[in-house]
C-alpha positions as CSV (number, residue, x, y, z in Angstrom):
1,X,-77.5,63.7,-42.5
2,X,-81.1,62.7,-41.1
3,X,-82.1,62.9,-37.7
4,X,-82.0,59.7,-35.7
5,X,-82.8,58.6,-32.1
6,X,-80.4,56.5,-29.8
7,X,-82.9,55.1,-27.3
8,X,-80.6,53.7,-24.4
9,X,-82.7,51.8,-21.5
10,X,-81.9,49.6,-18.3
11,X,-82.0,49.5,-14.6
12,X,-80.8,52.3,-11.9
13,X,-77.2,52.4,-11.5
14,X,-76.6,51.2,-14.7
15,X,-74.5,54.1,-16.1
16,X,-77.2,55.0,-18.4
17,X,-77.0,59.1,-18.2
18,X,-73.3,59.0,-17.6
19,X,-73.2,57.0,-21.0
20,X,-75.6,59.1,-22.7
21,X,-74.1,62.0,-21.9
22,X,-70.5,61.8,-22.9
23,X,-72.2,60.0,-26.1
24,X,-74.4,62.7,-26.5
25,X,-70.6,64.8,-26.9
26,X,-69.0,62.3,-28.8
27,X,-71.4,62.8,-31.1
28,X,-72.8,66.3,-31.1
29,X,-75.9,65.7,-30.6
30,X,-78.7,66.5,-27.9
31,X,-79.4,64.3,-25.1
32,X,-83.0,64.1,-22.6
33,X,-82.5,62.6,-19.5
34,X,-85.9,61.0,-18.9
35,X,-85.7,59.9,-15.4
36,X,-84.9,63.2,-14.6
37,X,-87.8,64.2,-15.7
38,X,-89.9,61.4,-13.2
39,X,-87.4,62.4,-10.2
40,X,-88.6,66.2,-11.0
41,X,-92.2,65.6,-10.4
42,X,-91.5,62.9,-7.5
43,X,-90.1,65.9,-5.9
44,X,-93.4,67.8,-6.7
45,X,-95.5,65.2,-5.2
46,X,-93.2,64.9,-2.3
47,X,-93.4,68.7,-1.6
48,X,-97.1,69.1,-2.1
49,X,-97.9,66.2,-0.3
50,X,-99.4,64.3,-3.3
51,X,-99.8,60.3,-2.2
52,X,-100.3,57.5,-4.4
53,X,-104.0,56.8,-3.6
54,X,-105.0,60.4,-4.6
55,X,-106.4,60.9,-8.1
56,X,-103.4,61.8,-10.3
57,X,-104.8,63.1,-13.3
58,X,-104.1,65.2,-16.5
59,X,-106.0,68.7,-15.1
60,X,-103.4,68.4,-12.2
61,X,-100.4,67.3,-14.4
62,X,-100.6,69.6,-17.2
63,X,-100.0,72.6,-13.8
64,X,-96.9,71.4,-13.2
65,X,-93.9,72.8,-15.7
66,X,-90.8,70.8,-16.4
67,X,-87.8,71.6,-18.3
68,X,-84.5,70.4,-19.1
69,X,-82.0,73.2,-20.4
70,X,-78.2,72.9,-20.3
71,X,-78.1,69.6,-18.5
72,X,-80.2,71.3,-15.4
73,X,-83.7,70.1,-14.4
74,X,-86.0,73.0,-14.0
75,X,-89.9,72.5,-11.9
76,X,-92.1,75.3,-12.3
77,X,-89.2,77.3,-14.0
78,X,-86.8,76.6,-10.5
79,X,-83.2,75.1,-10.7
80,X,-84.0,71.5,-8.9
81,X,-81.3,69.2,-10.3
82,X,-79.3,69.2,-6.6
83,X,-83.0,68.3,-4.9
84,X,-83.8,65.5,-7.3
85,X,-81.0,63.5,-6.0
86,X,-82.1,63.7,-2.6
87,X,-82.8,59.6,-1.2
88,X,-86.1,60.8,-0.1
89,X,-87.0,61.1,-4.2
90,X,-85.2,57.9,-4.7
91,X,-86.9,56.3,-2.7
92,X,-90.6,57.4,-4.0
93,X,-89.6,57.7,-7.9
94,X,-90.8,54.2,-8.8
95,X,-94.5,54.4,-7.7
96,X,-94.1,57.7,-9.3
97,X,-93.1,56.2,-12.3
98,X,-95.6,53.5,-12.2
99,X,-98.9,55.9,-12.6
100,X,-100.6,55.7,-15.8
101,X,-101.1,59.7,-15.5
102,X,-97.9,60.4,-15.4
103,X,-96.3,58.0,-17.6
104,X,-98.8,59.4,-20.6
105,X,-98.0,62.6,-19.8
106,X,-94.3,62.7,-19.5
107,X,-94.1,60.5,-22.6
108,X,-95.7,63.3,-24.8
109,X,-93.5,65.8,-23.6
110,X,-90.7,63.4,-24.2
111,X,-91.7,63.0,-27.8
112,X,-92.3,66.7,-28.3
113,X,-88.8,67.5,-27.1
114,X,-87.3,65.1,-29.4
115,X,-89.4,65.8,-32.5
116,X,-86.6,66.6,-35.5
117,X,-83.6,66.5,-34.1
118,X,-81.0,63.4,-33.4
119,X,-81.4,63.1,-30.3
120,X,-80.4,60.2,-27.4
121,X,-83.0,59.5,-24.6
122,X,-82.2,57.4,-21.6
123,X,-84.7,55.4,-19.2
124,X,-86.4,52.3,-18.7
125,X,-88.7,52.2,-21.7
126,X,-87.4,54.3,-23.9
127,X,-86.9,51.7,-27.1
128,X,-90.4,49.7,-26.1
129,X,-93.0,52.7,-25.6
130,X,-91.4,56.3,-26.0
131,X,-89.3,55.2,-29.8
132,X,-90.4,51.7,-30.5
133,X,-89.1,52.6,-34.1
134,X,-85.7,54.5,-32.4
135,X,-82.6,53.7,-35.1
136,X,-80.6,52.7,-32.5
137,X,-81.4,50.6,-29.2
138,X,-79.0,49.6,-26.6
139,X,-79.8,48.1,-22.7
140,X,-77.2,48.9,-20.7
141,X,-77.1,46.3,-17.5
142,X,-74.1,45.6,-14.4
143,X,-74.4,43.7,-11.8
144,X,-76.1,44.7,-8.4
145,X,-72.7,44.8,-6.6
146,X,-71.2,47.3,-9.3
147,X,-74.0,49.6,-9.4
148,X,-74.2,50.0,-5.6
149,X,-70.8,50.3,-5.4
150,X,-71.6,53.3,-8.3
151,X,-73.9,54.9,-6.2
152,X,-71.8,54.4,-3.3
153,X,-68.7,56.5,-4.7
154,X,-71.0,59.2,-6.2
155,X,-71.6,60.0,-2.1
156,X,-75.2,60.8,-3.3
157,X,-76.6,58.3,-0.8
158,X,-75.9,58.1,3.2
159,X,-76.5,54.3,2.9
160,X,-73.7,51.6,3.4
161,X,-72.9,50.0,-0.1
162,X,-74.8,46.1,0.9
163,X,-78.1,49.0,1.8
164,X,-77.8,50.6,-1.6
165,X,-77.5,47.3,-3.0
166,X,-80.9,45.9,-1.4
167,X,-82.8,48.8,-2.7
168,X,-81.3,48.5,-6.0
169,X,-82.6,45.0,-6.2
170,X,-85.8,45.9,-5.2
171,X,-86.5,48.4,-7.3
172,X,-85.5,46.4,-10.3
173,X,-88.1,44.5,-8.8
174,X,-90.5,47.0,-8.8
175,X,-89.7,48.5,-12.1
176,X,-89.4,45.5,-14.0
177,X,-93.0,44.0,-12.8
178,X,-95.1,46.8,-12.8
179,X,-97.8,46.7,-15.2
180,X,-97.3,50.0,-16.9
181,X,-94.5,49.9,-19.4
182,X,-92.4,47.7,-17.1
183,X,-88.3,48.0,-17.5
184,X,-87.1,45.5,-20.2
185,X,-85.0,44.7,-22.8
186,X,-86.6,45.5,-26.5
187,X,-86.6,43.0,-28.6
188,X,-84.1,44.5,-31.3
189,X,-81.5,46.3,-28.9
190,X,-78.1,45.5,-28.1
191,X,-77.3,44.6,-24.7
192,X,-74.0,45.6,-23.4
193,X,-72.7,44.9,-19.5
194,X,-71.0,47.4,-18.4
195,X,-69.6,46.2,-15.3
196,X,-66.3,45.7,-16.1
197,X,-66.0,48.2,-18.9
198,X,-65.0,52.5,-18.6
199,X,-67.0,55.0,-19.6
200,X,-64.7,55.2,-22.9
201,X,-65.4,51.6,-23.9
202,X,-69.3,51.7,-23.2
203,X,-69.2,54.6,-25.6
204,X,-66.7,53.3,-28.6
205,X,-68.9,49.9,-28.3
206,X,-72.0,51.8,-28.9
207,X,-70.5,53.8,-31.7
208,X,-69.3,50.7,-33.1
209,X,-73.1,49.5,-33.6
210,X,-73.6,53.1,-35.5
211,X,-73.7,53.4,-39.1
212,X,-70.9,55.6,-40.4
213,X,-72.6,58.6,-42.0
214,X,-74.4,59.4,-38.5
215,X,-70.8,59.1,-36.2
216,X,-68.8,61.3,-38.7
């Protein structure tokens, strides 16, 4: 069987790592949470006091170690996947996200990770920048009120479901209009809603799209 890349993208709250990783089960395969990755050095620049004026560059990125082993984030070789979470990175990951610096330099280390192997990646640009050529593209969308409620029931954020909802707007606001690879649908992936779908049917629907020899 060849290796092949499922490159699944869309907005916060969207289900997008939940998805990928039962998938990433289903199928036997491994799985790179990307935005992980962007939370884990928010959290760095959070810690060390690094603003979004300051000159973020490659001598300063290529200091800071991140790794992704058994489903746990790892900065500077320390268990952070708990801190990540926090609202406080949340709430900072997008201008994070939206540095040139960064964005080159997490997208090697992306690529690098996923170099022979099949593999699924989730984020925002995923099948337009990271795998352009990726097998298998899907964008996985719900409506605002489904993905606060989401968030809401995860109990990750003290915020009332209609506060998680503004800032999920907002920062499909940000994301999608930022001029560094901006969050958006590729051209040749499948879009499925899953607002009024389970976790199960998400996953068979994605499977379905799949070509036999690589599901078996």
């Amino acid at each position: 069987m060849n290796n092949y890349i499922i490159a699944i993208d869309g907005p916060s709250g969207s289900g997008k790592s939940t998805i990928a990783n039962e998938l990433s089960k289903k199928l036997e395969i491994s799985y790179l949470n990307t935005g992980s990755m962007y939370r884990a050095l928010t959290l760095y620049f959070l810690e060390n006091n690094i603003k979004k004026d300051e000159n973020i560059n490659k001598s300063l990125l290529e200091k800071i170690n991140i790794d992704i082993k058994n489903n746990k984030v790892y900065l500077n070789n320390k268990d952070v996947s708990l801190e990540i979470r926090d609202s406080f990175v949340t709430e900072n990951v997008s201008w994070v996200s939206s540095i040139m610096a960064v964005r080159e330099y997490l997208v090697k280390l992306q690529r690098k990770i996923a170099s022979n192997k099949s593999i699924i990646l989730d984020g925002r640009d995923i099948g337009t920048v990271v795998f352009p050529n990726a097998k298998y593209k899907f964008y996985l969308d719900a409506s605002p009120e489904i993905r606060a409620r989401r968030r809401f029931e995860q109990k990750e954020i003290n915020k009332s479901i209609d506060e998680i909802k503004d800032d999920i707007i907002k920062r499909d606001y940000i994301d999608s209009h930022r001029e560094i690879s901006p969050l958006k649908k590729a051209d040749d992936a499948y879009v499925i809603d899953s607002s009024n779908l389970s976790i199960e049917e998400v996953v068979s629907k994605i499977i379905s799209y799949m070509d036999k020899e690589d599901v078996l």
